[in-house]
N, C-alpha and C positions, 0 to 999 in steps of 0.2 A: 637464673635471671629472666625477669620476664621476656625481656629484649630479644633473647634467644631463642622462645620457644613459636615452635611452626611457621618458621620463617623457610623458603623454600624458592626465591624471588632470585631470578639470575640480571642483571641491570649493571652498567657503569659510569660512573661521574667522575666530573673533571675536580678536580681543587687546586685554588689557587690564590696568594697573599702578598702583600702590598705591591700595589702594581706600581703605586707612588707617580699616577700619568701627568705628563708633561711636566718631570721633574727639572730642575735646573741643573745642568751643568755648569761648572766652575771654569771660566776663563772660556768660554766660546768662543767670545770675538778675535780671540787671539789664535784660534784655528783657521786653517782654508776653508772657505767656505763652503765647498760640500761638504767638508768632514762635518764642518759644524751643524750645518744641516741634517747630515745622520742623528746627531748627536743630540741634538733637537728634539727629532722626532722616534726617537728610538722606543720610549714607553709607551707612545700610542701606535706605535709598529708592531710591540711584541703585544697589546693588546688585540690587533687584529687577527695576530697569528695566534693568539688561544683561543678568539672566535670560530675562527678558518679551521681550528686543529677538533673544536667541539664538534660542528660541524661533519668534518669528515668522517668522525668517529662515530658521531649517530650517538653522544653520551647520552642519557634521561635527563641528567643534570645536572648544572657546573655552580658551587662553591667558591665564596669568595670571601676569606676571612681577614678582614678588616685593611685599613689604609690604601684605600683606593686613588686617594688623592694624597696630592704630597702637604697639603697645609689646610689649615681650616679654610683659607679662601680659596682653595679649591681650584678658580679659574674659567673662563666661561668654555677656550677650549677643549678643556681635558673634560670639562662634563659633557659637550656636544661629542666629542668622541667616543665619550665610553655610552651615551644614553646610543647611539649609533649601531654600535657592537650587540648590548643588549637587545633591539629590536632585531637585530640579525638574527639572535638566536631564538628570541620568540618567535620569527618566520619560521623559525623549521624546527617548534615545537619543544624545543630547548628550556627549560626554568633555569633561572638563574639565583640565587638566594646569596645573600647577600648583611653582611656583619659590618660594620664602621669600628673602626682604630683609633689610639692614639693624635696620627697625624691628621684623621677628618670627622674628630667627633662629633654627632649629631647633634647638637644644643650649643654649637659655634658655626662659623660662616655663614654662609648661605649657599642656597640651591636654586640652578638657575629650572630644575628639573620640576614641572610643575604636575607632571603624572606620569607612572613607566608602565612597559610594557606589562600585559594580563600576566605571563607568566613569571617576573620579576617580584621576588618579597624581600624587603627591605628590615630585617629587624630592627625595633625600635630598643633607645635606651631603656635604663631602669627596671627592670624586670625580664626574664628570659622569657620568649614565645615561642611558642611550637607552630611549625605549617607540617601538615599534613598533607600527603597524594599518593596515590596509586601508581605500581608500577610494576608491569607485567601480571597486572591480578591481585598484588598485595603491597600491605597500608608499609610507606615511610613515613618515619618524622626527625624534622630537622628541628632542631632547638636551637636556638641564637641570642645574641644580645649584643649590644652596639655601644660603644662606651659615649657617655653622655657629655664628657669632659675629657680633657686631652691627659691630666692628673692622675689616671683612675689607681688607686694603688688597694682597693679593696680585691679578694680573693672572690672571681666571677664564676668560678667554677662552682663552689659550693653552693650558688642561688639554682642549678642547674635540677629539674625533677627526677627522682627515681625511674625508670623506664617498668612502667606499670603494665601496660599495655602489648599483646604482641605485634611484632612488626619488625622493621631494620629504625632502630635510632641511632643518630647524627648529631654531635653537638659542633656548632661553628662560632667560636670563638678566639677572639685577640689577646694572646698571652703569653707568659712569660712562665714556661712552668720550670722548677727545680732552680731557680736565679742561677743559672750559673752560664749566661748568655751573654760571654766578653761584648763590652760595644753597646749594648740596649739597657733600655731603662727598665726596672722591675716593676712594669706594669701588668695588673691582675696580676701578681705572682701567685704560684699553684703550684702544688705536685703531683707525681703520677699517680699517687691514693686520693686525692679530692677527682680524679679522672676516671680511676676505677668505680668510685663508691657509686653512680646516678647507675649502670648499668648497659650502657650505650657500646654498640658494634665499632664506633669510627670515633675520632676525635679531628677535626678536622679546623689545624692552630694558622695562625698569623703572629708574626713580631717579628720573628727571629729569620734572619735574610741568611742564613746556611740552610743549606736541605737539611733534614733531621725525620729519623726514625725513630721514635722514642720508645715506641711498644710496638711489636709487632703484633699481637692479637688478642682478644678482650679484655680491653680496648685496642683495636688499631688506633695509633697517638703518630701524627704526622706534622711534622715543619713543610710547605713545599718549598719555601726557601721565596725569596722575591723574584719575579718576572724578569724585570731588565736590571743589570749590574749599575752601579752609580757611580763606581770610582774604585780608586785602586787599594782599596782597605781591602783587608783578607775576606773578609764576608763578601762584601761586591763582588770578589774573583771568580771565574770560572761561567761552565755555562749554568744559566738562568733558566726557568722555564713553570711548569707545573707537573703535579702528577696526574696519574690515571688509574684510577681506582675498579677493576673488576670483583664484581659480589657474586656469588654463586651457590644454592641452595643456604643462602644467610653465611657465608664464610666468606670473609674478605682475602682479597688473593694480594700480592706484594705488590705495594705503589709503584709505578712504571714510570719513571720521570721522563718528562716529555721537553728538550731546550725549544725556549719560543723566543730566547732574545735573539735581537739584531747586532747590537755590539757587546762587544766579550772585552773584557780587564784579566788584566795578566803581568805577573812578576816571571821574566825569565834571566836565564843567568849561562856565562861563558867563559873557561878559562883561554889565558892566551899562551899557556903551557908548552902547545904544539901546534903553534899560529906565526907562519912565517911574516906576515906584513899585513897592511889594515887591511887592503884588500879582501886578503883571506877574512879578516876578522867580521870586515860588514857584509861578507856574504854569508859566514857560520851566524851570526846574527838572523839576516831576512830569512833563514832556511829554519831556524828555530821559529820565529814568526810567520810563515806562512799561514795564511787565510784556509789553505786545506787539510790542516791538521787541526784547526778549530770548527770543523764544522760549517766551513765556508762565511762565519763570522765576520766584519771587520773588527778592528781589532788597535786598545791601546794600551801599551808596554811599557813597563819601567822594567829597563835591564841593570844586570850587574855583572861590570867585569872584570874578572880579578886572574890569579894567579899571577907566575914567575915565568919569563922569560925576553927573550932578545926585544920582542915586540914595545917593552916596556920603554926604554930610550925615548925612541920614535913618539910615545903618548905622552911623555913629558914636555912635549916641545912647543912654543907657543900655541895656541889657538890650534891643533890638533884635535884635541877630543871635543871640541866645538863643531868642528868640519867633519868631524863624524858623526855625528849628531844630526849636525843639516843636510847631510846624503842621506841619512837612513831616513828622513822625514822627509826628502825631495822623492826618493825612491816608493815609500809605504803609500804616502797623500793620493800621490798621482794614481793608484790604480785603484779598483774595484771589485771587490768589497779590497778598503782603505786598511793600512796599518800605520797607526800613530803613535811615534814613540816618545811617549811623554817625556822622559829622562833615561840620562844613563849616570850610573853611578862607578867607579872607579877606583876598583881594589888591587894593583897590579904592584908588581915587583920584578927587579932586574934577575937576569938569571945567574944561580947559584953558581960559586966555586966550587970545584974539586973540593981543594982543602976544606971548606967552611962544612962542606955537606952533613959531614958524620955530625960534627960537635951539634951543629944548627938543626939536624933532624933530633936529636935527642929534645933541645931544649924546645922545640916547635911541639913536640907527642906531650910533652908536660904543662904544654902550659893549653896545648887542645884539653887535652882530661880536664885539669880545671875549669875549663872553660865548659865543660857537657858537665862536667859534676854541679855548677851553680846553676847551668839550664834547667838540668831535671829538677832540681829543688824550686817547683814553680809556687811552691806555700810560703816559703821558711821567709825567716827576718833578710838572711844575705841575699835574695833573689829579689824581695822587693825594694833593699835599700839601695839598688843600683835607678829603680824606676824613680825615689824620691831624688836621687841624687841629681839625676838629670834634667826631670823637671825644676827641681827649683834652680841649677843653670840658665835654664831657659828663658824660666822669668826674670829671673833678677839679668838676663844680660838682653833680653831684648823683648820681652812683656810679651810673651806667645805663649799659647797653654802646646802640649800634647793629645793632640786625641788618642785616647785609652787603646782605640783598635789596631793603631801605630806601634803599639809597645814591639808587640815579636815580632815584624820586620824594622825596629829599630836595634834591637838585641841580635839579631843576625847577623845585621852591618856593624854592629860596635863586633862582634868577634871576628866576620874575617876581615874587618880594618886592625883589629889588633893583632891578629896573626901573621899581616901582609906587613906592616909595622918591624913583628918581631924579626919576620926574614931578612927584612933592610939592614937591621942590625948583624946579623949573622954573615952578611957579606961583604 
């Protein structure tokens, strides 16, 4: 491939995708007010800190493949912040380049941005563009393209050129490759042969909000996953951030993911098995949520607490798991970096008899296998007829759809509510 030959350039760049700045949080007002203020500002906070992180790193230069904003109107803040960031790193010699998505296609909203920094190139819609520049002595090119429409369902890889020329080529694109990206819409869908075929060292994607490795080398094929998490859907979860890409005699070395969020989304879970009193319970609780096991993140939670024992009484009793709830959130609010526990959800059971144990552990192990026997069958007719099932429940009893990304931490809760179910029965 030509791409490859006498390439000898040691250099590294940031990449990074939907930053989605000053997104909206759901239900703010109904936070304390500094949380909500984190919360607020959290995407133009993990913005600064992949300014701050390019920066320190001394990159050549930072990629950004599409959805920079969260809607075509964009917003006059989230643009003054991010036009802010970029002159940052034009100060210190930094290029920035630059692909439009989905959520902020170029031939919708507007721009309050009336010219960017020298080092900043903005791919236009409609046809792929190459910028070229030097670095350390020898020629990059970045190829891009910016979706023109929020719709785009045509496949944008294949407008992509053969890499003719030697040098290190880059293509920075918003995509959807192989569909099989639960949660997002199949825009530009592609596979990893429309990826291989141009001849390009890096592939450097946006769409999809999980980290993703797709190929590790010709083509290097990379998700960095989104900037700041949005919510507590599986993809939002965990830490957030970009990667970092070292190049070395033309050989790209393993993406280095770098976290730059400010607040972290998280499902954690507790039995009360061998939990004498709540007590116990909302401290094993805040000790699973500590701010120092994330990263020094703040931090919002939706727990789940289930198992069998004595504990269980005590949670059935009025307005209980209410007053646990508002300790764990008088306790999390209050401190710095905050933890806010959005929900707890409530799978518990009384503890088992002697007697009942043998009979009730047999039919508990039968009716678990059935239950991982339908899990794993994530294709077949019976695995999805549980998803039609419920959704149309839904609708027909209270006109609410399901978000698609809900499905497997709904299917979690329907098995250990139905196993916490069967134990009741058992004793």
């Amino acid at each position: 491939m030509a791409g490859h030959k006498g390439v000898q350039l040691s250099f590294t760049f940031l990449h990074a995708a939907d930053l989605h700045l000053d997104t909206p949080f759901s239900d703010v007002s109904s936070f304390p007010p500094h949380v909500g203020t984190v919360l607020r500002e959290a995407s133009l906070n993990a913005w600064d800190s992949l300014v701050d992180e390019a920066s320190m790193r001394g990159v050549s230069f930072v990629l950004l493949a599409g959805d920079i904003y969260d809607g075509a109107e964009r917003g006059l803040r989230a643009q003054r912040h991010f036009l802010e960031g970029l002159r940052r790193l034009d100060d210190e010699g930094i290029r920035t380049l630059i692909v439009h998505g989905n959520h902020d296609p170029v031939a919708n909203g507007w721009s309050a941005i009336r010219s960017f920094p020298e080092l900043v190139t903005v791919f236009p819609g409609g046809s792929v563009s190459t910028e070229s520049f030097v670095v350390e002595g020898e020629r990059v090119f970045v190829h891009g393209i910016s979706y023109e429409r929020s719709h785009t369902t045509e496949n944008l890889a294949l407008r992509f050129p053969t890499a003719t020329t030697n040098g290190f080529h880059i293509a920075l694109l918003h995509a959807n490759v192989g569909g099989g990206s639960t949660g997002h819409e199949d825009y530009s869908p592609c596979s990893l042969d429309d990826l291989r075929r141009p001849g390009y060292q890096y592939w450097a994607l946006g769409h999809v909000h999980s980290r993703r490795i797709l190929n590790q080398r010709y083509p290097t094929v990379v998700y960095p996953g989104n900037l700041q998490g949005r919510s507590l859907r599986p993809t939002e979860q965990g830490a957030k951030g970009a990667v970092v890409v070292d190049v070395s005699g033309g050989v790209v070395g393993s993406p280095q993911f770098v976290a730059l969020d400010r607040v972290r989304f998280c499902d954690l879970s507790i039995s009360i098995s061998d939990i004498e009193d709540m007590n116990e319970l909302l401290d094993g609780l805040a000790s699973r949520a500590s701010p120092t096991l994330f990263e020094g993140r703040s931090l919002v939670v939706r727990a789940t607490i289930s198992g069998s024992g004595g504990l269980h009484h005590e949670l059935q009793q009025r307005g209980k798991q209410a007053e646990a709830l508002e300790e764990l959130r008088r306790m999390g609010s209050s401190s710095d970096p905050f933890v806010w526990w959005q929900s707890l959800n409530w799978q518990t059971g009384p503890a088992m008899s002697s007697g009942n144990e043998k009979s009730f552990g047999v039919a508990h192990r039968d009716f678990a296998d059935t239950l991982q026997r339908l899990a794993a069958a994530t294709e077949t007719e019976a695995r999805n007829a549980w998803r039609d099932a419920l959704h149309a429940s839904l609708i027909s009893s209270a006109t609410i759809l399901i978000d698609p990304q809900e499905d497997e931490f709904i299917w979690a809760e329907a098995q250990s509510l139905a196993l916490s179910l069967l134990g009741n029965e058992g004793r």
